[in-house]
C-alpha positions in Angstrom: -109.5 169.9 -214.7 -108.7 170.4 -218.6 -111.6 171.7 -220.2 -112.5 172.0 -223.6 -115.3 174.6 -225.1 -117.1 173.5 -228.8 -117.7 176.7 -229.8 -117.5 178.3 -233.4 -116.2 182.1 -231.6 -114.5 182.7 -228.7 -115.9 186.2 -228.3 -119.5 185.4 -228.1 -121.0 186.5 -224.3 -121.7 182.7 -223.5 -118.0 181.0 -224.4 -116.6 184.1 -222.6 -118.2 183.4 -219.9 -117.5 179.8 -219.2 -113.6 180.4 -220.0 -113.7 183.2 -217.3 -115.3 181.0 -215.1 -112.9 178.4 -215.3 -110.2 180.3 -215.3 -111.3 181.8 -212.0 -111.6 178.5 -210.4 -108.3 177.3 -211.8 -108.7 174.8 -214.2 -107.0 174.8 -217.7 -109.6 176.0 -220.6 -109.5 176.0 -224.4 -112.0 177.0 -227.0 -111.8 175.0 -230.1 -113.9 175.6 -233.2 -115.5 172.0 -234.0 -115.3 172.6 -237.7 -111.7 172.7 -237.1 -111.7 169.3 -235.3 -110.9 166.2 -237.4 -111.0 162.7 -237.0 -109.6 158.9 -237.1 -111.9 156.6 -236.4 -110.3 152.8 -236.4 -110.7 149.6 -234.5 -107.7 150.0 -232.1 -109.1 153.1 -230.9 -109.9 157.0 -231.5 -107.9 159.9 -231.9 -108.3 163.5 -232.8 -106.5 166.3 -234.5 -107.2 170.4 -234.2 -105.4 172.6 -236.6 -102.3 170.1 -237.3 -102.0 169.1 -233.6 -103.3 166.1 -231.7 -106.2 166.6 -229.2 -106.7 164.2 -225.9 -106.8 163.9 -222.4 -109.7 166.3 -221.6 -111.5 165.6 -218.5 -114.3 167.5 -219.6 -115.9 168.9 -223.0 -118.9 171.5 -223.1 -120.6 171.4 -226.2 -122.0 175.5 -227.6 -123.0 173.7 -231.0 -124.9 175.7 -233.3 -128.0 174.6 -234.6 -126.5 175.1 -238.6 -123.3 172.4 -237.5 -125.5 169.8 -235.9 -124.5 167.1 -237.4 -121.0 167.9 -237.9 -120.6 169.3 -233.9 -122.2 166.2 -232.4 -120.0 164.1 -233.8 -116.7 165.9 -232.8 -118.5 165.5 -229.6 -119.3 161.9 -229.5 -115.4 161.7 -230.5 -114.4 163.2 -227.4 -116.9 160.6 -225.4 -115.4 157.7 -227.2 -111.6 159.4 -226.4 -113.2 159.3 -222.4 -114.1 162.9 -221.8 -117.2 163.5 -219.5 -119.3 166.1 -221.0 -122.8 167.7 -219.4 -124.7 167.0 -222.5 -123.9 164.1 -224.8 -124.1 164.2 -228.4 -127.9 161.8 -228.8 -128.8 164.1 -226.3 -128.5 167.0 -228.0 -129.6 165.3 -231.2 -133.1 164.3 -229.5 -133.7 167.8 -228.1 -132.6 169.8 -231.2 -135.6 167.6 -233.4 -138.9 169.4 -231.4 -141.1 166.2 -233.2 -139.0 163.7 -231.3 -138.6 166.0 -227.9 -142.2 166.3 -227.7 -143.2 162.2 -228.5 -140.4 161.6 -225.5 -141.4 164.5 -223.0 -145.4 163.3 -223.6 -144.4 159.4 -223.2 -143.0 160.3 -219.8 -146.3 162.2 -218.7 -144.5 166.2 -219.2 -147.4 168.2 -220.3 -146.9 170.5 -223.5 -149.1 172.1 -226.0 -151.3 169.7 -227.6 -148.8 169.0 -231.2 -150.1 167.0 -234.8 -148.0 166.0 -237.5 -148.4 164.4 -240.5 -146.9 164.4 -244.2 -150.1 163.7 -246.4 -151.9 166.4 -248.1 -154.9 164.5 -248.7 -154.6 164.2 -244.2 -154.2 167.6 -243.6 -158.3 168.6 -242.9 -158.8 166.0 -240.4 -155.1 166.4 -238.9 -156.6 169.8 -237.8 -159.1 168.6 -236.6 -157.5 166.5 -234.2 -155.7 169.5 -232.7 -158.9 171.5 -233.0 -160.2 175.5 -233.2 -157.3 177.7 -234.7 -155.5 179.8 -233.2 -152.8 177.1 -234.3 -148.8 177.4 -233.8 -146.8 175.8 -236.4 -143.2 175.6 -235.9 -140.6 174.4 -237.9 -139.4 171.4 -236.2 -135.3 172.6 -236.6 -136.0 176.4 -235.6 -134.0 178.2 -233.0 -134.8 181.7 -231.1 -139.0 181.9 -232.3 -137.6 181.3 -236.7 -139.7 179.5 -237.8 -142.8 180.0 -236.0 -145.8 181.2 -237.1 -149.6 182.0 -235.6 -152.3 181.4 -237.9 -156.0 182.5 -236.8 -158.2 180.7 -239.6 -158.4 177.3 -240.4 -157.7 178.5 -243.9 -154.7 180.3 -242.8 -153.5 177.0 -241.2 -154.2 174.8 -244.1 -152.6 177.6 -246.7 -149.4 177.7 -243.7 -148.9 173.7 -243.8 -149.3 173.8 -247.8 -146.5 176.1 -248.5 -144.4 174.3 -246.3 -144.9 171.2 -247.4 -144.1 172.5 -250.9 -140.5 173.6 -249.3 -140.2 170.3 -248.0 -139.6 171.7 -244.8 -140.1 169.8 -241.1 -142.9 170.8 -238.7 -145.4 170.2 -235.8 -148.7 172.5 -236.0 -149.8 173.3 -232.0 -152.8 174.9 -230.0 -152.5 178.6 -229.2 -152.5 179.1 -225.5 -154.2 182.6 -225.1 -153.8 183.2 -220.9 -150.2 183.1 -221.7 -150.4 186.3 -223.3 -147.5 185.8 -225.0 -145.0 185.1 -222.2 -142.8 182.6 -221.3 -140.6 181.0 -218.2 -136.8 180.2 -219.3 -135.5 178.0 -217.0 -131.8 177.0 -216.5 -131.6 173.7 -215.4 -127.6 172.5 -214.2 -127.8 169.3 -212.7 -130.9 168.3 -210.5 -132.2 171.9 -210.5 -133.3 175.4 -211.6 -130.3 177.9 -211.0 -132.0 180.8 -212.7 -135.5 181.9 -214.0 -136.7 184.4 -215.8 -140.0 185.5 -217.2 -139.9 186.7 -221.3 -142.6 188.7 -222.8 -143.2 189.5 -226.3 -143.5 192.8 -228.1 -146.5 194.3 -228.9 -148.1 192.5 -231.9 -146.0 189.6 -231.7 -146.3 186.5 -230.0 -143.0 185.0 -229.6 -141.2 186.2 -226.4 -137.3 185.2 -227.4 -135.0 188.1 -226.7 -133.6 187.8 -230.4 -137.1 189.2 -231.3 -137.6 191.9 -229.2 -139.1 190.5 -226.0 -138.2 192.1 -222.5 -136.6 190.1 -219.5 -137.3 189.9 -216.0 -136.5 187.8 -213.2 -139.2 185.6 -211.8 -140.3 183.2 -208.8 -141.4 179.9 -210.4 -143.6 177.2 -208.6 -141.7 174.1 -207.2 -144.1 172.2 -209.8 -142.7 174.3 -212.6 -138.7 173.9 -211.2 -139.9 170.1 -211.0 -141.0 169.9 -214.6 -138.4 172.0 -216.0 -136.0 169.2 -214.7 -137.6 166.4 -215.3 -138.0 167.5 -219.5 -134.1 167.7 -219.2 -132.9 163.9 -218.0 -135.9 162.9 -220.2 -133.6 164.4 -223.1 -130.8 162.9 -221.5 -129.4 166.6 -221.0 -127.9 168.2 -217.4 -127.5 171.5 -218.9 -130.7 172.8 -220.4 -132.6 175.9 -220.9 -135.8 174.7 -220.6 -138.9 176.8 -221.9 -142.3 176.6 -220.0 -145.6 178.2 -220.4 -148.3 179.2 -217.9 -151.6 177.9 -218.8 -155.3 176.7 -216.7 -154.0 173.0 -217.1 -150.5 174.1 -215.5 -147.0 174.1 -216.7 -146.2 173.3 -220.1 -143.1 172.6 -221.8 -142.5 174.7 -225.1 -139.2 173.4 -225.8 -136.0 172.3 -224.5 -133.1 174.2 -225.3 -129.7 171.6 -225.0 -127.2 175.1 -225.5 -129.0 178.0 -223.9 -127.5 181.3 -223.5 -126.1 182.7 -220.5 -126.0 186.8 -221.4 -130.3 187.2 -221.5 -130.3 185.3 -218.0 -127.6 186.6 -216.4 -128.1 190.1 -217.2 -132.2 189.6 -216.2 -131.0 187.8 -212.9 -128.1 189.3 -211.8 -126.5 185.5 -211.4 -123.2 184.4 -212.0 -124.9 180.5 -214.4 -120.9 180.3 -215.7 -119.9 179.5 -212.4 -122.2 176.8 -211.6 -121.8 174.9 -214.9 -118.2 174.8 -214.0 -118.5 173.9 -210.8 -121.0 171.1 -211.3 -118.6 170.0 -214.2 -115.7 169.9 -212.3 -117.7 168.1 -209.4 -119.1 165.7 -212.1 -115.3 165.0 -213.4 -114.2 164.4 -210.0 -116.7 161.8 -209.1 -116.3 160.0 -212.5 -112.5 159.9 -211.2 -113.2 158.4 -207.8 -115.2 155.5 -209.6 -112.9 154.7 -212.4 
């Protein structure tokens, strides 16, 4: 298999891992930088360049776009789809799970359960927009955020209101959500490859914070999660259209919730919590994936 890696750095623990991986299981790897990738886009057909050089013939493509090249990364990526390369998680995908306001409207339309979530853009709307969602404690979260920026527990409904005003007066993107307290702040990451859960792991926050992401200081353990959870966890990923996905749930009376769905989750906070070896079965199930594409073309 010829695989190719979007990724901005070739050092980071996460590319690493996947070039070692496929290197291990024989198949030819390259990392290229997708701000480095460059385009023709014509009616006879597609083609690519990558630092003066042409790029095709890649079976495969795995996509480690960063939240800040969104735009610019997916559409290297949807290149590489129109040139005939198979990749895990297509660009729309990744575009409908990176906006949390559209995840949410899908994940909810498909009967995924998730923290009750409001929007709206009016000032004049925003009294009885709380209301809808009801009591405070309310989350508000920026809808483009990544690893718990952006986020932000409020405890007063005037604390809320004051919240959604500045924000509004940055012109900035977000959803406002209930608080669910018997969490106590913890979360379930779950890393979804294929048709199921490969690795769990249960994140707790630091003291006086609510936000359980490793980049903020929570701790990591390995956990058991309910076949309900593993069920949801991959059901919110082929609703996104993903097959790779870290997939955050919460605990709560009502059951499993679905926080967010991460479409480039990292492998080192996992791995390290598990003791599992995730680079090996993306490749694998990659490599499986290309070879059953082959068979039907």
């Amino acid at each position: 298999m010829k695989l190719a890696i979007l990724s901005r750095n070739s050092k980071l623990y996460s590319t690493r891992r996947l070039v070692e991986a496929a290197r291990a299981r024989g198949h030819s790897v390259r990392v290229l930088d997708p701000l480095r990738c460059y385009m023709r886009i014509a009616r006879g057909g597609f083609d690519m360049h990558y630092r003066g050089k042409p790029v095709a013939d890649y079976d495969a493509v795995i996509p480690r776009i960063g939240t800040s090249i969104t735009r610019y990364g997916t559409a290297v990526l949807r290149q590489f789809e129109l040139m005939g390369a198979y990749t895990p998680n297509p660009s729309d995908a990744i575009l409908r799970a990176r906006d949390k306001l559209r995840a949410h409207q899908l994940l909810a339309r498909e009967g995924i359960d998730l923290p009750i979530t409001v929007f709206g853009d009016n000032p004049d709307d925003t009294a009885d927009l709380l209301d809808m969602l009801g009591p405070p404690p309310h989350v508000i979260k920026l809808t483009e955020g990544t690893q718990g920026a952006g986020v932000m527990l409020t405890e007063k409904p005037s604390a809320s209101k004051g919240a959604i005003e500045a924000l509004r007066g940055l012109y900035a993107n977000f959803v406002v959500q209930e608080y669910i307290a018997e969490a106590e702040g913890a979360d379930l990451r779950c890393f979804v490859v294929g048709d199921r859960v490969v690795a769990s792991m249960r994140r707790q926050a630091p003291e006086g914070d609510f936000r359980s992401n490793l980049h903020r200081g929570g701790t990591a353990e390995p956990v058991e999660i309910s076949p309900q959870e593993a069920e949801v966890a991959v059901r919110a990923t082929r609703t996104l259209g993903l097959e790779l996905a870290g997939v955050d749930l919460i605990r709560s009376r009502r059951g499993p919730l679905v926080l967010e769905v991460n479409s480039t989750p990292g492998l080192e906070g996992i791995e390290h919590a598990c003791g599992c070896d995730i680079g090996t079965e993306i490749i694998d199930y990659i490599a499986t994936a290309c070879s059953r594409n082959a068979f039907r073309s």
